[in-house]
C-alpha positions, -999 to +999 in steps of 0.1 A: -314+454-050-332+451-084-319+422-102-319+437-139-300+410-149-323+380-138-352+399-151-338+404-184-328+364-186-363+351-176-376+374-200-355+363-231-361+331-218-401+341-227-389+348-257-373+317-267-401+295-254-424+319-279-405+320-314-389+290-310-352+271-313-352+284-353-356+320-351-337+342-364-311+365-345-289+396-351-264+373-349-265+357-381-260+331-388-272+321-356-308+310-350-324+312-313-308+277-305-272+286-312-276+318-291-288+300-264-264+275-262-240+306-263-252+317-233-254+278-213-211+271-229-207+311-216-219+300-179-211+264-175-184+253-197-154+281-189-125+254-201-139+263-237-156+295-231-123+311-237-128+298-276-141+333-280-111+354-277-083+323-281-080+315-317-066+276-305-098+270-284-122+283-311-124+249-328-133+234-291-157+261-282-176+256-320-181+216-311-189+218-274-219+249-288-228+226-316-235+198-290-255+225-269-275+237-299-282+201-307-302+196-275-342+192-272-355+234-274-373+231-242-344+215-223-321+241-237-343+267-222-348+255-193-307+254-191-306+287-199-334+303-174-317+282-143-289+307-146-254+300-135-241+272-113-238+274-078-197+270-081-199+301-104-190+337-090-216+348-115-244+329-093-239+355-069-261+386-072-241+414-075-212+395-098-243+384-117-255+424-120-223+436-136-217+410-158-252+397-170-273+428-174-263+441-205-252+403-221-290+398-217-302+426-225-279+428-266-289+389-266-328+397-259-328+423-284-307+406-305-342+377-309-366+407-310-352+425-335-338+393-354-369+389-376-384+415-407-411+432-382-402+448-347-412+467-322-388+487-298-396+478-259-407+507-235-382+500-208-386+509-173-365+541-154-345+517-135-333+495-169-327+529-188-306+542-159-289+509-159-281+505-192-270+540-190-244+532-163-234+505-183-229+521-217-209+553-203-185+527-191-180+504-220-184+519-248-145+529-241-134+502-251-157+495-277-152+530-300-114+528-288-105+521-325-127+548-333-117+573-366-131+599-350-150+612-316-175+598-299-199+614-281-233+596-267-260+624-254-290+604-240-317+627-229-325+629-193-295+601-186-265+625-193-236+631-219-201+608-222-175+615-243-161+582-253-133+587-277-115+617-281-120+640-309-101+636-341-089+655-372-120+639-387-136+655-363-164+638-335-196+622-340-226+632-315-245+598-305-283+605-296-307+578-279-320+563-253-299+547-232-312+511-247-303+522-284-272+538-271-259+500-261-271+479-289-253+508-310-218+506-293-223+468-293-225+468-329-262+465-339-260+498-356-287+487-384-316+484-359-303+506-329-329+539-332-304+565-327-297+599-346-260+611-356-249+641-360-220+660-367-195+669-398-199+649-431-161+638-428-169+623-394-203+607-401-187+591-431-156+579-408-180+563-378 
């Protein structure tokens, strides 16, 4: 079984260990040492992990990242690359697949394309189909507010209808299967994809 996931930690691990713990990320204000200690409080700390969608553990979660963040870089890191713990369901391959692949692959993105100059990554077959999988699946939920339709057309992957057309009428989505991810997962400034469609709808997306 390829582990996309593990891969796709140990390389943004590569990455942190490169720019550095002040970096800048897509998700600003974070620099690369609040992301990671995103990812070590999303693994290890799930009594204040929940911070992120429970309004009275926010204040928790924001102390307990702060104290991550706070750590030496290389320590941090190394936190980070050693994955999850043993008494995590996540530690176990396939759990880790479906949950990890794409969280790593936004959050390695999210560092490469954080700074002024980028360069898109060639990604292999395998990832693409991946991330195609994944994408088809979730972007559900994440256009489910949408205005209007959604639909995502990567070339050699397939075509998903996403959200059902509206009286605005739909949007046609076109990437790889990469862009088609950071896109739904709100990086739509950097993610290299082309729109198409009715002016009503593009204006409504």
């Amino acid at each position: 079984m390829t582990r996309f996931a593990r891969s796709e930690r140990q390389s943004l691990c590569d990455t942190f260990e490169r720019v550095g713990p002040d970096a800048p990320t897509l998700c600003s204000p974070w620099l690369t040492r609040d992301l990671a200690a995103h990812l070590v409080v999303r693994e290890r700390r799930p009594d204040v992990a929940a911070g992120v969608v429970l309004p009275a553990l926010a204040g928790r979660l924001e102390h307990v990242q702060k104290g991550y963040a706070a750590w030496d870089w290389p320590r941090l890191v190394k936190e980070v690359r050693s994955g999850p713990p043993v008494w995590s369901p996540v530690s176990l391959a396939m759990v880790d697949e479906a949950m990890n692949t794409a969280e790593f692959y936004v959050h390695h993105e999210d560092v490469l394309r954080g700074g002024q100059s980028w360069t898109a990554r060639e990604l292999s077959i395998g990832l693409e189909a991946a991330l195609w999988r994944i994408v088809s699946r979730l972007a559900r939920l994440h256009f489910a507010r949408s205005r209007v339709g959604v639909v995502l057309v990567a070339p050699s992957h397939g075509r998903q209808q996403v959200h059902t057309t509206t009286d605005l009428g739909t949007v046609i989505v076109t990437g790889t299967p990469g862009e088609l991810l950071l896109y739904s997962f709100g990086r739509r400034g950097v993610a290299q994809v082309d729109l198409s469609g009715a002016d009503e709808a593009l204006m409504a997306i």
